[in-house]
C-alpha positions in Angstrom: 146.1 154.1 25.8 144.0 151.1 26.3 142.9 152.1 29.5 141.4 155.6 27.6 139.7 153.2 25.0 138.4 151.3 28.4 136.9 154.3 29.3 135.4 155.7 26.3 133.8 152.1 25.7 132.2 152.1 29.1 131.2 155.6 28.7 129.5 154.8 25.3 127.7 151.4 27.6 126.4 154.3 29.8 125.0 156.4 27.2 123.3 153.6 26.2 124.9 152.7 23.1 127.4 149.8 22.2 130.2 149.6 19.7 130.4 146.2 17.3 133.6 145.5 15.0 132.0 144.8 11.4 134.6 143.6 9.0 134.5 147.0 7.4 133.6 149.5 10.2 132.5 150.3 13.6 128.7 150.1 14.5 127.1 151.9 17.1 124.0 150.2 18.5 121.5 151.7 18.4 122.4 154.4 15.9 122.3 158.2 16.0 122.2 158.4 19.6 125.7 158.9 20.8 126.3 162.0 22.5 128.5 164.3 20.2 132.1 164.6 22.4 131.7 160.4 22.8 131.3 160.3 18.9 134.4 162.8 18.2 136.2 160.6 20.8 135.3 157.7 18.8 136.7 158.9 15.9 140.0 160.0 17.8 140.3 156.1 19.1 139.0 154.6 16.0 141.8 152.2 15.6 142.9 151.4 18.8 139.0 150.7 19.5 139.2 148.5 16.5 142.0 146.8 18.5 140.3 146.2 21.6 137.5 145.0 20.0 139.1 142.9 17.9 140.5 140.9 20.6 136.7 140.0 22.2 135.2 137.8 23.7 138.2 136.6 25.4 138.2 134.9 29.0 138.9 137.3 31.9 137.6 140.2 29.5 135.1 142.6 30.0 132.3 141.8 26.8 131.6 145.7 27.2 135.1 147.9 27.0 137.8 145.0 27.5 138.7 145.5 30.8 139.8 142.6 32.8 137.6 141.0 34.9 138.0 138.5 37.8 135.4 135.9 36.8 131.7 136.0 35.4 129.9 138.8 36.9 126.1 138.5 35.7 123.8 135.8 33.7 124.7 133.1 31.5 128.3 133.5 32.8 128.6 136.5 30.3 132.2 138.3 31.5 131.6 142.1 32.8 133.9 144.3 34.3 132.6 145.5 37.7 131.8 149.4 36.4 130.0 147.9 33.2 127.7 145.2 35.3 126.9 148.4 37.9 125.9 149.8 34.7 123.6 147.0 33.6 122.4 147.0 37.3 121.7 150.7 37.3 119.3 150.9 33.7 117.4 147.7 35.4 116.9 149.3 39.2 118.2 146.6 40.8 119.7 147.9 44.4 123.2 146.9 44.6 124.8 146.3 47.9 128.5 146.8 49.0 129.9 144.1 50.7 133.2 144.0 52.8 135.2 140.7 53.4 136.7 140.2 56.7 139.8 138.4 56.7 140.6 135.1 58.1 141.7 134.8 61.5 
């Protein structure tokens, strides 16, 4: 289930909007923008949303959707998973290159 929540969270960070834990509800920043099957989504995953989000910031944890992360990926050591800093990359045009590690011989 978590993985689901993963995904709707990044999917909301792609839309452009992102989901804070108030002590009383979820806010969606900026509001009334959320595409409609992402909003009926979040009201499917409410709690376990609530959960995830509950449990952030935490080390080796995506600051977007919770994912695990390998290290700081981005500015200021903020923590992104790789999907949500290609995200960040993408609204700011940077060109993002693939590159492939050869192994030790």
């Amino acid at each position: 289930m978590t993985s689901d929540v993963n995904h709707l969270l990044r999917d909301l960070w792609r839309s452009g909007v992102r989901v804070h834990l108030m002590p009383d509800r979820l806010r969606l920043d900026p509001p009334g923008v959320t595409p409609e099957p992402l909003r009926l989504a979040l009201i499917e995953y409410r709690a376990e949303v609530k959960a995830v989000l509950a449990e952030l910031p935490a080390p080796d944890r995506c600051q977007v959707c919770g994912d695990a992360t390998r290290g700081p990926v981005g500015n200021a050591g903020h923590l992104n998973c790789t999907v949500c800093a290609l995200i960040v990359a993408e609204r700011r045009g940077w060109t993002v290159y693939a590159v492939e590690h050869e192994a030790a011989a």
